[in-house]
C-alpha positions in Angstrom: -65.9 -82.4 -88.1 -63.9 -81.2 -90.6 -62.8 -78.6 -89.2 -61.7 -80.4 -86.0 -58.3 -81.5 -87.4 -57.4 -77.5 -88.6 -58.0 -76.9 -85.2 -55.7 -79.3 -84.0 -53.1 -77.8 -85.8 -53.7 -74.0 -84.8 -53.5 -75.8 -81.2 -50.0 -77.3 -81.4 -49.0 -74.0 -83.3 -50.0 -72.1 -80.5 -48.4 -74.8 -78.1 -44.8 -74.9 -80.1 -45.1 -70.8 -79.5 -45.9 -71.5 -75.5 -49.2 -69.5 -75.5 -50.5 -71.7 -73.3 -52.5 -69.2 -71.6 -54.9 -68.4 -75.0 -55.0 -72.6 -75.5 -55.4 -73.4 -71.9 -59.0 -71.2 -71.7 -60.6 -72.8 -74.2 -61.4 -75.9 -73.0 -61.6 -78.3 -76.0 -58.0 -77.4 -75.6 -57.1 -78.6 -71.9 -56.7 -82.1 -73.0 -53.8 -81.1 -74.6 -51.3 -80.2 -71.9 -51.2 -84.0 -71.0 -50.1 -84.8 -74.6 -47.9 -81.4 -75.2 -44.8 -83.6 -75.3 -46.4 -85.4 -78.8 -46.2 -81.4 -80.1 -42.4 -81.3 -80.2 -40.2 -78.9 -78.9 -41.1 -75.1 -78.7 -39.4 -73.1 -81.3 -35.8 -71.7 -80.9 -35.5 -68.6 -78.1 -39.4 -68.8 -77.4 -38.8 -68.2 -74.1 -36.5 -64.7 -74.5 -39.5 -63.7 -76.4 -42.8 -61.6 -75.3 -46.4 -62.5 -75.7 -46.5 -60.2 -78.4 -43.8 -61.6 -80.3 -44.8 -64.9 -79.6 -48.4 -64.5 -80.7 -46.8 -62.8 -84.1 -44.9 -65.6 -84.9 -47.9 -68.5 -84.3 -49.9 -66.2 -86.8 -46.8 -65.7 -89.5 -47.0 -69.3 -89.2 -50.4 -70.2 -89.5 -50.7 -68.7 -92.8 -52.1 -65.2 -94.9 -55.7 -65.2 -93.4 -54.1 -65.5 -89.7 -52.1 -62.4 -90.8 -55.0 -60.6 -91.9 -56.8 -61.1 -88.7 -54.0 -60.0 -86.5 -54.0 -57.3 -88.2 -57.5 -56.3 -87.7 -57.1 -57.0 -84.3 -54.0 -54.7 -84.1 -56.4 -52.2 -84.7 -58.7 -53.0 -81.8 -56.6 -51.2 -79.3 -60.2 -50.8 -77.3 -59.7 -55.0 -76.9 -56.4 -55.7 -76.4 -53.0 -54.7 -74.5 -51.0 -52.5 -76.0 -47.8 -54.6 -75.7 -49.5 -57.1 -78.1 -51.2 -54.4 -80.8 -47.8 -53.1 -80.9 -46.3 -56.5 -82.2 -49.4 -57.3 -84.0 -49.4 -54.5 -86.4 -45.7 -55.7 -87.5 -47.2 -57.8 -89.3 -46.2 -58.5 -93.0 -48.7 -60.2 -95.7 -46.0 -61.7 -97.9 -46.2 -65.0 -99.0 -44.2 -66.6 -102.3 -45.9 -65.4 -105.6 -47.9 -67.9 -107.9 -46.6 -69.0 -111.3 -46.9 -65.8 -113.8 -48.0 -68.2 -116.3 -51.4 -68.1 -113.6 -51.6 -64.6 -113.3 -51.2 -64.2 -117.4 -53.9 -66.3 -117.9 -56.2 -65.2 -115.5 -55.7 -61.6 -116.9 -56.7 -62.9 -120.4 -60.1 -64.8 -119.1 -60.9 -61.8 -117.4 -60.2 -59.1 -119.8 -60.8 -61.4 -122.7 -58.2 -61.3 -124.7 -54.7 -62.3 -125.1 -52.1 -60.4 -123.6 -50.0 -59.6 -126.4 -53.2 -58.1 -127.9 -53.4 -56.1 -124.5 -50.2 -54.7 -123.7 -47.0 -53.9 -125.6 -44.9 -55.7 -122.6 -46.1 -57.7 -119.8 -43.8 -59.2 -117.3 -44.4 -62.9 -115.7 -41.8 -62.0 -112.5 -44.4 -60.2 -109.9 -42.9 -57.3 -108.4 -45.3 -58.0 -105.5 -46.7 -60.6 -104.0 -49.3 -60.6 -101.0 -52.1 -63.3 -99.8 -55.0 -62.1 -101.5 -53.2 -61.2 -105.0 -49.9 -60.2 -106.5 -48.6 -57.3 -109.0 -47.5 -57.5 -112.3 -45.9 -54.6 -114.6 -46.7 -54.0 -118.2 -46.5 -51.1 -121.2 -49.9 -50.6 -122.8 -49.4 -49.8 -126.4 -49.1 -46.3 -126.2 -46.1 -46.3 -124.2 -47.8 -45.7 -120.8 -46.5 -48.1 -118.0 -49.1 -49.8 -115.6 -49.3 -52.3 -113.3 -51.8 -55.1 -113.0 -52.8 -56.5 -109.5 -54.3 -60.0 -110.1 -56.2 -62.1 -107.2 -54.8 -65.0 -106.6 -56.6 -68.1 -108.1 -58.7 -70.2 -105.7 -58.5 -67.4 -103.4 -62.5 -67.5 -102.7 -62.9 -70.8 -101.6 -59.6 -71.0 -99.4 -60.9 -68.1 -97.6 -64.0 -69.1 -97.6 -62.6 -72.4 -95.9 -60.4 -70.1 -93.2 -63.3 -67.6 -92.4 -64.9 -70.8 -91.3 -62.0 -72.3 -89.2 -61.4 -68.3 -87.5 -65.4 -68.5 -86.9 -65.1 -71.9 -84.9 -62.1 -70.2 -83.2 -64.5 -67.4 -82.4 -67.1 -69.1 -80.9 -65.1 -71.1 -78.6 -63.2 -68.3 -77.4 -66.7 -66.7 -77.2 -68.2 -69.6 -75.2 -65.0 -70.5 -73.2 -62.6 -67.2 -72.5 -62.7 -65.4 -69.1 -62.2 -62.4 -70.9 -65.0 -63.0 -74.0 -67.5 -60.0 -73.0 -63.9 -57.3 -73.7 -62.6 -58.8 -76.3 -65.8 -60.1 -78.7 -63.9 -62.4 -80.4 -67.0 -62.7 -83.3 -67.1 -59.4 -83.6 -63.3 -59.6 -84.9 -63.9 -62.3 -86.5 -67.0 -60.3 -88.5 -64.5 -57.7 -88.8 -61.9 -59.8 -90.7 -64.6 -60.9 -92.7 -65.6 -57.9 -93.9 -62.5 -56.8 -95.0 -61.6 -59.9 -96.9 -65.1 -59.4 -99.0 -63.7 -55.9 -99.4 -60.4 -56.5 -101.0 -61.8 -59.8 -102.7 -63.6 -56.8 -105.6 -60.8 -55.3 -107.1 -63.4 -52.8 -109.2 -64.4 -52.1 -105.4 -60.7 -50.6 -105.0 -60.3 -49.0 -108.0 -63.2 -46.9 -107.4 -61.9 -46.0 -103.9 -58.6 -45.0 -105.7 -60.3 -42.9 -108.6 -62.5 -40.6 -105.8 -59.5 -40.2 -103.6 -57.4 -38.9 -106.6 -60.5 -37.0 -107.4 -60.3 -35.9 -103.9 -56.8 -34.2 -104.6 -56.8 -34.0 -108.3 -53.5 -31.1 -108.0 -51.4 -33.7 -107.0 -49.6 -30.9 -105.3 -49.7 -32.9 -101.7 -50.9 -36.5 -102.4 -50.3 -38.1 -105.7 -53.1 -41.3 -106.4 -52.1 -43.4 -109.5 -54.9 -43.4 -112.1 -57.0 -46.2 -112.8 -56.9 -47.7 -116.5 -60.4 -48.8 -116.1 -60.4 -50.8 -119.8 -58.0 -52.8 -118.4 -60.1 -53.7 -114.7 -62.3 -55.7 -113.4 -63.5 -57.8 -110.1 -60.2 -60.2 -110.0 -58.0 -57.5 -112.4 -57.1 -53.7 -111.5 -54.5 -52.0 -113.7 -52.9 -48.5 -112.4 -51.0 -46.2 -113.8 -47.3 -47.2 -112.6 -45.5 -44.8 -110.1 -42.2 -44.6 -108.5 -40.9 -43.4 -105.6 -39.6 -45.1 -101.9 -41.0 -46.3 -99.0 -41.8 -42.8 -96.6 -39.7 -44.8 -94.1 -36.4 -44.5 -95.8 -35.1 -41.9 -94.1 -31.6 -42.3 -96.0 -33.4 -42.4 -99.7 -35.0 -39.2 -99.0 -32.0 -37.6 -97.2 -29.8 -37.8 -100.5 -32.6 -36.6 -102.5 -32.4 -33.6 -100.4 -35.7 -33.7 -99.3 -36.9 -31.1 -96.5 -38.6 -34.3 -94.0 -39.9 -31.3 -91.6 -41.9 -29.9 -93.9 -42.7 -33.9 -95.6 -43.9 -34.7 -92.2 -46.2 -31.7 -91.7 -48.1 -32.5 -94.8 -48.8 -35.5 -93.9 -50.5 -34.4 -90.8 -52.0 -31.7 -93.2 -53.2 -34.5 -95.6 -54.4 -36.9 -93.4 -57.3 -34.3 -91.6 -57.9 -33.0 -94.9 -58.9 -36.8 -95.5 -60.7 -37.1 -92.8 -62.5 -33.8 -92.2 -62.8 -32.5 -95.9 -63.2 -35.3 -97.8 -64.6 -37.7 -95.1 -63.0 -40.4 -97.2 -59.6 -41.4 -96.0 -56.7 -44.3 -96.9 -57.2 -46.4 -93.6 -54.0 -48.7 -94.2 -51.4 -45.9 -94.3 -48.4 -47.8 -93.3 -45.2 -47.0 -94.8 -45.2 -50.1 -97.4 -48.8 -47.9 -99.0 -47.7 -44.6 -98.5 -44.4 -43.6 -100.7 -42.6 -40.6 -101.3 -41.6 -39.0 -104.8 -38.0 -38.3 -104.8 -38.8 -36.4 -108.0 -39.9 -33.4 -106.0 -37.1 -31.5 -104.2 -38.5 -28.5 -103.7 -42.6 -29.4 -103.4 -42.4 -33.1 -101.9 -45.5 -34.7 -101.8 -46.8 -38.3 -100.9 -48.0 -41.2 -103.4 -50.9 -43.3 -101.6 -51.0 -47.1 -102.6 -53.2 -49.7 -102.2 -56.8 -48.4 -101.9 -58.4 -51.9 -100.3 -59.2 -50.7 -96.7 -60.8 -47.2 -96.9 -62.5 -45.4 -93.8 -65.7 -42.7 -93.8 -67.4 -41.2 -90.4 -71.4 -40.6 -90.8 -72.1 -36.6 -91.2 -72.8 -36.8 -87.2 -70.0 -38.6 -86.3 -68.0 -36.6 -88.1 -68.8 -33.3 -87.1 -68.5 -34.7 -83.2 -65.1 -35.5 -83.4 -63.6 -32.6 -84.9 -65.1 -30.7 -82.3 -63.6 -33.5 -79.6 -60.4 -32.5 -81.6 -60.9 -28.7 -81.0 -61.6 -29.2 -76.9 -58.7 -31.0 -76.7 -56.6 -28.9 -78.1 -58.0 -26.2 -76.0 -58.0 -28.4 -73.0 -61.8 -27.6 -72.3 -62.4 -31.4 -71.0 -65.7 -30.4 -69.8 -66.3 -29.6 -73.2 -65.2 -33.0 -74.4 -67.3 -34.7 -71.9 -70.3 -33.1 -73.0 -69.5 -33.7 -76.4 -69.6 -37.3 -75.7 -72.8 -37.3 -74.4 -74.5 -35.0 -77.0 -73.4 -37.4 -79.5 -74.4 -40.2 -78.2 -72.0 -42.3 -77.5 -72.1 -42.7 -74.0 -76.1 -42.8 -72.0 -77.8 -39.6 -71.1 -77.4 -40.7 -67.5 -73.6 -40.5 -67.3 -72.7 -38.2 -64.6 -70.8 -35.3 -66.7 -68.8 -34.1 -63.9 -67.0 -37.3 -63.3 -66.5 -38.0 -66.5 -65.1 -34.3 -66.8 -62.1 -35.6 -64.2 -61.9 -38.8 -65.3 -61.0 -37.0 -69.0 -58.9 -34.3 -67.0 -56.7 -37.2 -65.3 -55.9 -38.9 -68.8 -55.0 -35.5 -70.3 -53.4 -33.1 -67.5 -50.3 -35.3 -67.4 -49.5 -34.9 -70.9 -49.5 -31.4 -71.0 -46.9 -31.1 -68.7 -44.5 -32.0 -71.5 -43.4 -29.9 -74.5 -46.5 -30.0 -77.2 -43.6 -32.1 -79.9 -43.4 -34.7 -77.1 -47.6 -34.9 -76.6 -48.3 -38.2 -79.1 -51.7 -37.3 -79.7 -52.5 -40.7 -80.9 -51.7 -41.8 -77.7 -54.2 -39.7 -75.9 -56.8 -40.2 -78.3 -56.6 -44.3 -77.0 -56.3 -43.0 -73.9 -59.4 -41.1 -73.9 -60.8 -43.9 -75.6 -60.2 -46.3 -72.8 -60.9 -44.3 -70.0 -64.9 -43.1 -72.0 -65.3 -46.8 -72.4 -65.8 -47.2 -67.9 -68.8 -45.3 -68.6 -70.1 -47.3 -70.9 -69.3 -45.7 -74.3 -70.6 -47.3 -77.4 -67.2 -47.1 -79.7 -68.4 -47.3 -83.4 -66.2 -49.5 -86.0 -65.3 -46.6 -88.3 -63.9 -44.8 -85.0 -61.9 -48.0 -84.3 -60.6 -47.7 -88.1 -59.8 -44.0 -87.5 -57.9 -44.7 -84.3 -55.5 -46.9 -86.0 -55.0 -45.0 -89.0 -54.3 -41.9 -86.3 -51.7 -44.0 -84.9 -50.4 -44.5 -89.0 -50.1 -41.4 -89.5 -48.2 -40.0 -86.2 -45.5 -42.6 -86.4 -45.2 -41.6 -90.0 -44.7 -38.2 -89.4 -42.5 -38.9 -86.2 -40.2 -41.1 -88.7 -39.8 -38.5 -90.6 -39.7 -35.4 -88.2 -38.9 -36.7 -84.4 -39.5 -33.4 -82.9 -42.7 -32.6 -85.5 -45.8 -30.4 -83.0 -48.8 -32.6 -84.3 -50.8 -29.8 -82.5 -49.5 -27.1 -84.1 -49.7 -28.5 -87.3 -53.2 -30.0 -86.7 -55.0 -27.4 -84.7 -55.0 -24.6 -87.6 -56.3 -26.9 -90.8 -58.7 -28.4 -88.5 -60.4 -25.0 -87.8 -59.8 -24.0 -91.4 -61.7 -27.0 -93.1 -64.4 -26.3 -89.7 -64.9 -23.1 -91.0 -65.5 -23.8 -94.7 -67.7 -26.7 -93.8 -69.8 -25.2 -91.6 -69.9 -21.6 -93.0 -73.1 -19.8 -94.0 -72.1 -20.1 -97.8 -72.1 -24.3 -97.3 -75.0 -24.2 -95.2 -77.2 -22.2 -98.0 -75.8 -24.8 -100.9 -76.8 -27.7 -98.2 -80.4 -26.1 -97.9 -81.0 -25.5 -101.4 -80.1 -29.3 -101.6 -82.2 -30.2 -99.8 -85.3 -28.0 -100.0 -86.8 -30.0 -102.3 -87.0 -33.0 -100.2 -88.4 -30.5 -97.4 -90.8 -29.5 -99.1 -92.1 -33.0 -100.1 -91.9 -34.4 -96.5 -93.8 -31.1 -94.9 -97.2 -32.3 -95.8 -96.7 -35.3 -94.0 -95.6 -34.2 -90.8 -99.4 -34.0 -89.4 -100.0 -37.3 -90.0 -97.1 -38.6 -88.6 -97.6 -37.4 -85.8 -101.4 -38.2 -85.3 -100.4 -42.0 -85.9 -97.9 -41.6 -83.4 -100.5 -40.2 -80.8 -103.0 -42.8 -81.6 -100.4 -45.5 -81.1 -99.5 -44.6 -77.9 -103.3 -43.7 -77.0 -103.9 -47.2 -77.8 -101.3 -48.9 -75.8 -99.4 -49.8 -79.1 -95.8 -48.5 -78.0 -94.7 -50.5 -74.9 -92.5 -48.4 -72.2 -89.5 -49.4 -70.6 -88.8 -49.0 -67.0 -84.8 -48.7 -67.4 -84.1 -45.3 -66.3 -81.0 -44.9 -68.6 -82.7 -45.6 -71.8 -86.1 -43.6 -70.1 -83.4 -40.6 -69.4 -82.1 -41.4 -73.5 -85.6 -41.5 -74.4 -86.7 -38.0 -72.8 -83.7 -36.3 -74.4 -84.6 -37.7 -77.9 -87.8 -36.9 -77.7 -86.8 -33.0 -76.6 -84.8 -33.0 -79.8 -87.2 -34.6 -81.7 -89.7 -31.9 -80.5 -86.8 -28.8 -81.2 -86.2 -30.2 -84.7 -89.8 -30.5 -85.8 -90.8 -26.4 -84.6 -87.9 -25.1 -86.1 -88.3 -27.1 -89.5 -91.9 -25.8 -89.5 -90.7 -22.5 -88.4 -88.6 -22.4 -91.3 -91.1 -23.7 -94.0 -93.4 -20.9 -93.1 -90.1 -17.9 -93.0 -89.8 -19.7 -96.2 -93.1 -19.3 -97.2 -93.4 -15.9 -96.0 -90.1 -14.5 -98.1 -91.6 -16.1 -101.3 -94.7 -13.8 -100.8 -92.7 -10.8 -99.9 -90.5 -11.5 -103.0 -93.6 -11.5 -105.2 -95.1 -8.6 -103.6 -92.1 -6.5 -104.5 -94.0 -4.5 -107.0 -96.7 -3.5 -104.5 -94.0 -2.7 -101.6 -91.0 -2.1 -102.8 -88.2 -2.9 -100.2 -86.2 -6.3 -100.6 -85.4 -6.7 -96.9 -88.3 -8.2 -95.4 -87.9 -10.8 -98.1 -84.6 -11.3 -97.0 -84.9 -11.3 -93.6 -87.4 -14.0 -93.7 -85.5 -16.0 -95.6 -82.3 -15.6 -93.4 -84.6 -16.4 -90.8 -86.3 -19.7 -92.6 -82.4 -20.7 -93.1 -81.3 -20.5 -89.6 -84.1 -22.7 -89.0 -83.5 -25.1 -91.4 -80.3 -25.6 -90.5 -80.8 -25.9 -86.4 -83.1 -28.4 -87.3 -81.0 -30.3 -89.4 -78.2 -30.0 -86.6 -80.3 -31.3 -83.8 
């Protein structure tokens, strides 16, 4: 019951911002149009103002965590109209700072010790300040500047209390809205949750920010502040202090005489490099985390901040959307439609011709403009949409990559208007293809991994004989669904394709360790090698299927 009169008050916020629509579905709500008067008077030019904008301001107005989860739900594209993600990602999380008297205290319980013991200088003014925590800079003793971010305090238990109040939000729009099944209201809400646990460990972020500096330890592209990890822990992170403006401030890096075509290219460059090289990349890239150092005239690079939402694809997922990236830059949409399928994000049962035009449809009017017009971000939501009629499975960490997608392209079209995402995309894409997937990686993968191989091989025949016997015995019930029998059949196929060729390869394996011993008594090398080219290639179709 406690919770009942918070969620009055989200009610006449919403009301006083005319949403009636989102109040009106949920029906603990309907009571309320017959006492709307007792609300007060919608706020000024609310009616001159779109959904969008309207929904923006009830959430600016309901406080941080109602920020936080608009933003998440900007991201969900998949869920919601365009018009409103738009708006929704506009969101700012500012709030007023907490005493520095707070934040130099909490810094001394955590690092115990006082901070004139700590640092040479240590300012009380934050230079930031956000819902979760807020910056402070200091000099360590050395002369090194840094900056602390502290979490705010009571933070846990005042999210803890929100989460709560979003959840019974989410469950009555689950139980109550038309529209429930698209948008999966506690799956957003889950979402929120997750991030909030995330960027509650500020250790957490400092490691994110120490791999991706690791990541591009030149510095030459993408500069990541380093991480004074004496001075961090779980409600404390102290990084190295860098300056530079907001990649947005088009006048700032005009007068610095900055080249902004050739700025905005790396970006792109950077960003697949992230995704494809390093399969670690900054998933909040908005211009307030991504600066750029006005130091640099002739080799301008980017300075990432704020390390608290960071993205990674599985190996498979990966590898299936770079080569959905390489199809649709080749405009092979059959291609992309069998891609789908292979990796398993739609049923083996889809029909690929029809979803071969329903791809061409999305894509053909597109490429009737100039490739610098073609927002490929745009498609790929698109294509997104359009995969989800035949029931595609869209994974979280695809969601996260969508939205940082669109990051990055309005990024780069800030700083270039006329920038050819393709252009600059297609090539390092095939590039960083090439060295992942090249014979040299493939052999350091295998000799990885041969170990663990070689362990598992023994069991293989058993496996498979308890597998037999179960279904002998009636252990392992069928379904009748012909989708998942169809899904079922084409596991099982590769299932069956993986094991020969992994036993194909332990005995080439086998075999080239013999002929290498026998060297003495026969001389040649190639058989040897042969086999063991051979007992690689089948490694590694294995491994792929």
């Amino acid at each position: 019951m406690t919770v009942v009169p918070r969620l009055m008050r989200v009610a006449s916020v919403l009301l006083a911002w005319r949403l009636d629509e989102i109040v009106e579905t949920a029906h603990l709500f309907r009571p309320l149009k017959l006492v709307r008067p007792l609300f007060g008077k919608p706020r000024p030019d609310v009616a001159s103002l779109s959904r969008g904008e309207r929904l923006r301001g009830a959430l600016t107005e309901l406080g941080p965590i109602f920020v936080k989860a608009g933003q998440v739900l900007s991201t969900r594209r998949d869920l919601v109209p365009a018009d409103i993600a738009d708006e929704l990602a506009l969101l700012q999380d500012q709030v007023p700072p907490f005493p520095g008297s707070e934040a130099r205290a909490i810094i001394e319980r955590e690092l115990k010790q006082p901070v004139t013991a700590l640092f040479a200088r240590f300012e009380e003014t934050a230079l930031a300040s956000a819902s979760i925590a807020q910056v402070h800079a200091a000099t360590l003793h050395d002369g090194r500047e840094v900056v602390l971010k502290v979490l705010r305090p009571g933070i846990e238990q005042r999210i803890a209390n929100d989460v709560a109040l979003l959840r019974s939000l989410g469950e009555l729009a689950d139980r109550w809205h038309p529209a429930a099944d698209k948008i999966r209201p506690l799956e957003v809400v889950a979402e929120v949750e997750k991030m909030l646990e995330n960027e509650l460990d500020l250790q957490r972020e400092g490691a994110s920010a120490s791999l991706l500096k690791r990541n591009f330890d030149s510095g030459v592209d993408l500069y990541v502040p380093a991480v004074e990890w004496d001075f961090t822990t779980e409600r404390v992170l102290t990084l190295e202090r860098v300056y530079g403006v907001s990649c947005d401030d088009v006048d700032a890096i005009d007068a610095a005489g900055i080249d902004r075509r050739a700025l905005a290219a790396k970006g792109v460059r950077v960003f697949y490099e992230q995704v494809f090289r390093d399969n670690f990349f900054h998933a909040d890239a908005h211009p307030g985390n991504v600066w750029v150092d006005l130091s640099r005239k002739d080799e301008p690079r980017f300075i990432a901040l704020d390390f608290g939402i960071m993205g990674s694809l599985p190996e498979a997922d990966q590898y299936w959307l770079a080569q959905n990236f390489i199809a649709l830059f080749e405009r092979d949409y059959q291609r992309i439609a069998q891609l789908h399928v292979d990796a398993g994000w739609m049923p083996a049962s889809v029909r690929v011709d029809e979803l071969t035009a329903a791809v061409r449809t999305v894509c053909e009017p597109y490429f009737t403009r100039p490739l610098s017009q073609i927002s490929l971000a745009e498609l790929v939501v698109k294509l997104f949409r359009t995969a989800q009629k035949f029931q595609l499975t869209l994974q979280p960490q695809l969601i996260l990559l969508q939205k940082t997608l669109l990051n990055i392209e309005g990024v780069g079209r800030r700083l270039d208007p006329d920038i050819d995402i393709w252009a600059v995309a297609h090539p390092v894409l095939e590039r960083i293809l090439r060295e992942r997937y090249s014979v040299r990686r493939t052999l350091r993968d295998v000799r990885k991994r041969l170990p663990e191989w070689i362990h598992a091989g023994p069991q293989f025949p058993e496996l498979i004989r308890d597998a037999l016997s179960q279904v002998a015995r009636g252990e392992r019930r069928e379904t009748t669904d012909p989708a998942a029998l169809a899904l079922r059949v084409e596991l099982a196929r590769r299932q069956r394709r993986a094991l020969v060729a992994s036993l194909l390869g332990g005995a080439l394996l086998g075999c080239a360790t013999l002929l290498w011993l026998s060297r003495p008594l026969f001389g040649p090398v190639w058989p040897a090698a042969l086999a063991l080219a051979g007992g690689i290639a089948a490694f590694a179709y294995g491994a792929r299927r």
